[in-house]
N, C-alpha and C positions, 0 to 999 in steps of 0.2 A: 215199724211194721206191726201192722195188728194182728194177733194170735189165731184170731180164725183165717186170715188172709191165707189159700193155697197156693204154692210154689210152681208157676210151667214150666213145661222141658227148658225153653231156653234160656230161664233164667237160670238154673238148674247145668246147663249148657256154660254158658257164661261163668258162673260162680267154681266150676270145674277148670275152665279155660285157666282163671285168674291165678286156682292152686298149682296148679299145674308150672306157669312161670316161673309163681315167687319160689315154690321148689325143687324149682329146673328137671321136672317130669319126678321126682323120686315117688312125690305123694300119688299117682299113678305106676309108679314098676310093679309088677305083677313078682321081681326077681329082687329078692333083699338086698341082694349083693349091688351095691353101688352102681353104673353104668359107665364108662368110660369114654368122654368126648370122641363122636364122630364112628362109635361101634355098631357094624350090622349084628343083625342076631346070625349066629354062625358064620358070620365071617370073620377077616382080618381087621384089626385095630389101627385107624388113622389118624392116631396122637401124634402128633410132629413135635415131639419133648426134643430136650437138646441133645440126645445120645444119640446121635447119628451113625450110620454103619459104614464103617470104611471099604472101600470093595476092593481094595489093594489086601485088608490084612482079615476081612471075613471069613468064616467058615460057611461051606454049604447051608449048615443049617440056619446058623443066623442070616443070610441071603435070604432064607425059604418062607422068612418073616417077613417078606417086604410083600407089598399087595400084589399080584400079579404074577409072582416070582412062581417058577413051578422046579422041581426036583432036577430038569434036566438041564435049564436055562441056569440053573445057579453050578451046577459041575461042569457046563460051557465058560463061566465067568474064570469060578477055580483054575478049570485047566487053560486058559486063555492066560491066565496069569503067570503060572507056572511056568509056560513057553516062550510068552514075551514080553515078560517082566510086570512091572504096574501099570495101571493107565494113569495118565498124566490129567485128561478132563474127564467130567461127566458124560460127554457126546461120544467117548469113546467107550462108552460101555454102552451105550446104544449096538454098535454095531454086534455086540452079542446079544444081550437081553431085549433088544426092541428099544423104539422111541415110546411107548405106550409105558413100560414098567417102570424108564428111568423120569417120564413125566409126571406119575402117579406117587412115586414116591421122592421127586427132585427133596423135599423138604426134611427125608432123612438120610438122606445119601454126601458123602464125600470122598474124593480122591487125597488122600494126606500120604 
């Protein structure tokens, strides 16, 4: 390329695109701190790592970390549990927290 040759938007565009990949967005974060696969800004984190949350032996608040999960719906689980014992499937915990919350997070969730 030749030294007086100017640069347009879209190459400019493109050369930005290309950092951006081989970086996996860092060289764009505006936030130092690392990003975490699949994280809204202010929301909750949908990393499906291998620590799965048991919903036999959770507490509320570890419940309260699942996406969808709210304050009231995880002390409906608790005391669901309390009274009549474990759930044995997943779809049984539908019938407390919804189809939506146990489908949102099927990939962290287990009855053990």
């Amino acid at each position: 390329m030749r030294a007086d040759k100017k640069i347009g938007a879209g190459e400019i565009g493109v050369v930005c695109l290309l950092l951006a990949c081989l970086g996996g967005g860092a060289a764009m974060a505006a936030d130092p701190t690392p990003a975490k696969a699949g994280a809204k800004p202010g929301g909750k984190v949908h990393v499906y790592d291998t620590n799965r949350i048991n919903v036999n032996t959770a507490s509320k608040s570890e419940l309260m970390k699942l996406e969808g999960m709210s304050a009231a719906t995880a002390e409906k689980i608790v005391a669901y549990r309390e009274t009549h014992g474990r759930f044995k499937r997943l779809q049984d915990v539908q019938r407390i927290a919804g189809r939506g919350v146990v489908e949102m997070n099927a990939g962290r969730l287990t009855v053990k």
